[in-house]
C-alpha positions as CSV (number, residue, x, y, z in Angstrom):
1,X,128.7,121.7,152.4
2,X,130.6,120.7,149.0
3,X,128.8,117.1,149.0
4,X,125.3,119.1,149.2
5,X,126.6,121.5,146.1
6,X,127.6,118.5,144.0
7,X,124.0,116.9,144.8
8,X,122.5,119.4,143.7
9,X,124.0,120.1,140.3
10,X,123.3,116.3,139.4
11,X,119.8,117.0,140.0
12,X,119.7,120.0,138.0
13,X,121.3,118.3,135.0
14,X,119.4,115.3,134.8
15,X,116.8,114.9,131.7
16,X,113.2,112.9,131.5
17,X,113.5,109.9,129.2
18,X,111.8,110.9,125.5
19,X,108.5,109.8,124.6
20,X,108.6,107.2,122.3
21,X,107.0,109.7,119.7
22,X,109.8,112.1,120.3
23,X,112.3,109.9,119.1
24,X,113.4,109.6,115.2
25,X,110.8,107.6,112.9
26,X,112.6,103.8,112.9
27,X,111.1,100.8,112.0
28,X,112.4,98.7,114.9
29,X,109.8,95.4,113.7
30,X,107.2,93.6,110.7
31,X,105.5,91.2,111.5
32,X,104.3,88.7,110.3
33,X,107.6,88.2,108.1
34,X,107.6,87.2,105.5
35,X,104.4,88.6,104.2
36,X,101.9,85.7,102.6
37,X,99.6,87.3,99.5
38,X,96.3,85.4,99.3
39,X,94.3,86.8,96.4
40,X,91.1,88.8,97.4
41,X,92.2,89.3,100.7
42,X,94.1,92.4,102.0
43,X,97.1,91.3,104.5
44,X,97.2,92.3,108.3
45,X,100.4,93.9,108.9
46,X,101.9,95.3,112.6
47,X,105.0,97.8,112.5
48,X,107.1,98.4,115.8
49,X,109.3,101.5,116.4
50,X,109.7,104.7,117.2
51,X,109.0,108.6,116.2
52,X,105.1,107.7,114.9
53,X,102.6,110.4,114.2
54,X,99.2,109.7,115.9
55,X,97.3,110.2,113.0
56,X,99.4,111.2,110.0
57,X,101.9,108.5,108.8
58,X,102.8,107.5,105.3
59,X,103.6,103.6,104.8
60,X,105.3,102.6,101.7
61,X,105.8,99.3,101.0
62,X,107.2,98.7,97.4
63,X,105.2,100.5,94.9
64,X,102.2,100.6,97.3
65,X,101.7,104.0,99.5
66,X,99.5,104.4,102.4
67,X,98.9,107.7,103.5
68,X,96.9,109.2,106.6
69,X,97.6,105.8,108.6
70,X,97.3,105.9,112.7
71,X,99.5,104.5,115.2
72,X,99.0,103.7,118.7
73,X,101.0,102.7,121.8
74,X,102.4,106.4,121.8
75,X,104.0,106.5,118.7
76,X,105.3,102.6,118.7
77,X,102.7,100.8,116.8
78,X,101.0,100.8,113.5
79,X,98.6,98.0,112.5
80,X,97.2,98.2,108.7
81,X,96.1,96.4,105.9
82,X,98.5,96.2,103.4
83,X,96.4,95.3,99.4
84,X,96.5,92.0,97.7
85,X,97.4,93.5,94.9
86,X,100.0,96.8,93.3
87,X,99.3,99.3,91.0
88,X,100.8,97.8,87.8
89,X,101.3,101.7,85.7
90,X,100.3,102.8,82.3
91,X,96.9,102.5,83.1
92,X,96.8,99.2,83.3
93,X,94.5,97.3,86.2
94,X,96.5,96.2,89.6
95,X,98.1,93.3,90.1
96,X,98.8,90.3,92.6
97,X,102.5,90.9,94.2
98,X,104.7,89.8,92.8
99,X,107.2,87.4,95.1
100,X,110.3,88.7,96.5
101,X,111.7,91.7,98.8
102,X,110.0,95.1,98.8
103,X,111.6,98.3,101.0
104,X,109.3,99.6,103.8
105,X,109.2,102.8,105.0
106,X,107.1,105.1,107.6
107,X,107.6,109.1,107.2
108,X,105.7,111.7,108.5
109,X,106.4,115.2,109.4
110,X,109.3,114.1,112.1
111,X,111.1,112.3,108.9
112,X,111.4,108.8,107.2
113,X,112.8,105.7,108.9
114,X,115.5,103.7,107.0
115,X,114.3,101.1,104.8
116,X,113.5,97.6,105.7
117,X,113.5,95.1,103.4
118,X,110.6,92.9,103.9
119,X,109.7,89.6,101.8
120,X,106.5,88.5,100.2
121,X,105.3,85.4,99.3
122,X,103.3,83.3,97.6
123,X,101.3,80.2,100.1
124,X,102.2,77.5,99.4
């Protein structure tokens, strides 16, 4: 009877996996990396992670911020367009990136993932 008890506890205790979109906002992947900037033409960017909103996501990459951006895949993938170009301040007309490493981070209403430092560049 004992072995029958002890089955049945570990039953009762066990727990379903988490959705991905349960889980904290972590940026697990970029790709492509690094970034190329061709000018006139907005760059095709994919995030992997977790912790996603479906439809309500803010992407920051440097000083560029993209709000209201979708995922898919549950919560695990974001595909966007990052600009060609960054506001520049003071009024003053946007311009190319300049090369180097820029923080990107996805927040929404679960949180913000840690930054990841991703790198731009000129082709070549």
């Amino acid at each position: 009877m004992l072995p029958l008890l002890v089955l049945s506890l570990g039953a009762a205790c066990r727990r379903a996996a988490p959705t991905p979109s349960a889980l904290p906002v972590a940026v697990l992947e970029v790709r492509p990396e690094p970034i190329v900037v061709r000018e006139g033409q907005p760059i095709d960017v994919t995030i992997r992670g977790t912790g996603f909103d479906a439809t309500a996501n803010t992407v920051t990459v440097g000083p560029v911020i993209l709000t209201a951006v979708r995922s898919t895949g549950g919560g695990t993938v974001i595909a966007l367009s990052l600009p060609d170009r960054v506001p520049s301040g003071g009024g003053a007309a946007p311009m190319l990136w300049s090369p180097g490493q820029y923080a990107l981070t996805v927040s929404n209403t679960r949180g913000s993932s840690v930054p990841v430092m991703v790198t731009i560049q000129e082709p070549r």
